[in-house]
C-alpha positions in Angstrom: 0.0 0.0 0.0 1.1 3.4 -1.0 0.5 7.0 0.3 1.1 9.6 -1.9 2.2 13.0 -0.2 1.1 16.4 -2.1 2.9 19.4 -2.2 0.2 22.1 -2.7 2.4 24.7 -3.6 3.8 22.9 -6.2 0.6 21.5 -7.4 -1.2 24.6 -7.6 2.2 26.3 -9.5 2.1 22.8 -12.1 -1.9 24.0 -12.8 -1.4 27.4 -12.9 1.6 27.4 -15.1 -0.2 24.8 -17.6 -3.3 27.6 -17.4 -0.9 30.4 -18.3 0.9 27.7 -20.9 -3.0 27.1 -22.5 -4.1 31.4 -22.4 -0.5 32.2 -24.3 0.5 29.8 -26.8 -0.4 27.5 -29.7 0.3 24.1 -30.0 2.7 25.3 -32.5 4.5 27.3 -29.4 3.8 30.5 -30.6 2.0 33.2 -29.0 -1.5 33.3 -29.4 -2.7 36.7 -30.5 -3.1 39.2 -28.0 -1.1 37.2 -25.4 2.1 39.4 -26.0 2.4 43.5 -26.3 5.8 44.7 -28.3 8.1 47.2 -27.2 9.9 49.5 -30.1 12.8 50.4 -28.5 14.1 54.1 -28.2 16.8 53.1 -30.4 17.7 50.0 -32.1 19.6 47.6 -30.3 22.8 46.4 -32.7 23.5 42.5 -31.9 27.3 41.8 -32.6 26.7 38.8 -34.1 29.3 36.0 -36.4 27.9 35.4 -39.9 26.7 32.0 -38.7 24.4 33.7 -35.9 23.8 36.5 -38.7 22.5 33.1 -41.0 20.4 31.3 -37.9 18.5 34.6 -37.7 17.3 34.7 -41.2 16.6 31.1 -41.2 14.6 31.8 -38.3 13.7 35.2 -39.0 9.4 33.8 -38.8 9.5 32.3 -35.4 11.4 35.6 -34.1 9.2 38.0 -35.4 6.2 35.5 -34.4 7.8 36.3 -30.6 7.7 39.8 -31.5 11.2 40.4 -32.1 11.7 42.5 -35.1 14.8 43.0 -36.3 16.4 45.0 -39.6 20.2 45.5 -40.8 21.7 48.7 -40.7 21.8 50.9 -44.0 25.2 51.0 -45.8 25.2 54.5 -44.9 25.8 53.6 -41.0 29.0 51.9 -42.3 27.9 48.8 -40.1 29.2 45.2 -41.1 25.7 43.5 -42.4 25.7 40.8 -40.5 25.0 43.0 -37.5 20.9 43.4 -37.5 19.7 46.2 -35.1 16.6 45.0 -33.0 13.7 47.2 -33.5 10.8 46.2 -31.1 11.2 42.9 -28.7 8.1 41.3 -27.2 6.6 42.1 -23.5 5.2 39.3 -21.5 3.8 39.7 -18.0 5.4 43.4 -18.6 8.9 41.7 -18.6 10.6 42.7 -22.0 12.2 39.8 -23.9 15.2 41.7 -25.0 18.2 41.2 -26.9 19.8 38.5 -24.6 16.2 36.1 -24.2 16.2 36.4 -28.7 20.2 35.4 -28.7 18.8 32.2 -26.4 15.9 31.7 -28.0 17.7 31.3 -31.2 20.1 29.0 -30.0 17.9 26.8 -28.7 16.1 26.9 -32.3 20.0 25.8 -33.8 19.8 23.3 -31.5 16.5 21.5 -32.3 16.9 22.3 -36.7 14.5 24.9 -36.0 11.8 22.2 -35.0 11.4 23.5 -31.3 7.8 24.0 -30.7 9.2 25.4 -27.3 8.7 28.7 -26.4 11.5 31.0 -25.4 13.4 29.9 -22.0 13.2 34.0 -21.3 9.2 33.4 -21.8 8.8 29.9 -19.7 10.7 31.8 -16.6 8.7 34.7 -17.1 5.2 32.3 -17.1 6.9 30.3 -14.3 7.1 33.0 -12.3 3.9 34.2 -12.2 2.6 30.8 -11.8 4.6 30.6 -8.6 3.3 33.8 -7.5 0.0 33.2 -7.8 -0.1 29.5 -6.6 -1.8 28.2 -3.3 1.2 29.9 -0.6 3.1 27.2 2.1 1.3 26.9 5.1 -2.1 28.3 3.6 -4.8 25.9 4.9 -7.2 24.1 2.6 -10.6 22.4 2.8 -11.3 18.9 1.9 -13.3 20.2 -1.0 -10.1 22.5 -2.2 -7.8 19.4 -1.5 -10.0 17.2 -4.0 -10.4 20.1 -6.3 -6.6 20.7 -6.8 -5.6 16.9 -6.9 -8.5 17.0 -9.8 -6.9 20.0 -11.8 -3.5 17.9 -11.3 -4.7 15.0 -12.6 -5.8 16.8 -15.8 -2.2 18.8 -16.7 0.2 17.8 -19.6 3.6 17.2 -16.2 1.9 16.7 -13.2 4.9 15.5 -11.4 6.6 18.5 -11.3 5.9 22.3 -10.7 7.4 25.1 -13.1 10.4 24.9 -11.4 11.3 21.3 -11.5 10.3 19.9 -8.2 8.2 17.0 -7.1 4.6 17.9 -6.8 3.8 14.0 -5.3 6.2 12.4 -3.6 5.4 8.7 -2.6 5.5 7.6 0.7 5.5 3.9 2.0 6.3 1.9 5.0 9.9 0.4 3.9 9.8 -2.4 6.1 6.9 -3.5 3.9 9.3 -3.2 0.8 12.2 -4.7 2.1 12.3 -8.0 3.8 14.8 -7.9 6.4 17.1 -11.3 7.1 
């Protein structure tokens, strides 16, 4: 016989990030429309880039601008190498701006995956982690039977159930050991 011991902080976090997941982005991983507001910056941001990072963000010059990043290359009259793009606007997300440093992630992780990442932004999955910790059930907060249920239901249902936004054990499984282990 096992017990199962819930954390409800981390369960509530696990269904409110998959919530957040669900109200923001496609099963394609791009936002869904209205779920982020761009920034045009005062003045574009260059990004000293190598050709080969220059290449990656034509390649994946869609799933960028999909983020909101928008991006140009300097005019020959700025006497700029062109594989230096200037960033125009970048996207906002919970009013955190993904800037220059969460694109130059993003697009590695797109090298990495052949541009076949469905994954959202690492700069976007803290941002939506975060607020799903925020706003999750607090430690120590008392709930009902009713609210226990309710949550272990909303668990049940989510994509990772077994771990909260941050990576830690939502259920942990307890047991008597002497029941596992035979003892000589």
């Amino acid at each position: 016989n096992i017990t199962h011991a819930i954390d409800q902080h981390a369960a509530d976090e696990r269904v409110q990030l998959e919530r957040l997941l669900a109200s923001t982005l496609t099963a394609a991983g791009v936002p869904l429309a209205g779920a982020l507001k761009l920034h045009t910056l005062g003045s574009p941001q260059e990004l000293s880039l190598g050709p080969q990072q220059a290449l990656l963000i034509e390649t994946h010059r869609d799933k960028l601008e999909a983020w909101g990043w928008q991006l140009t290359r300097p005019s020959p009259a700025w006497r700029r190498a062109p594989s230096e793009p200037l960033l125009l606007t970048v996207p906002v997300l919970e009013k955190s701006q993904l800037g220059g440093g969460a694109l130059l992630e993003y697009l590695h992780a797109l090298s990495a995956s052949g541009g076949g990442s469905t994954l959202p932004p690492a700069a976007a999955l803290r941002v939506l982690a975060s607020r799903a910790c925020r706003s999750a059930i607090m430690f120590g907060e008392t709930l009902s039977l009713d609210q226990c249920q309710t949550l272990i239901d909303e668990l049940s249902q989510c994509k990772l159930p077994f771990q909260c936004a941050h990576g830690r054990p939502t259920v942990v499984p307890i047991f008597e050991l002497s029941q596992v282990v035979k003892y000589k």
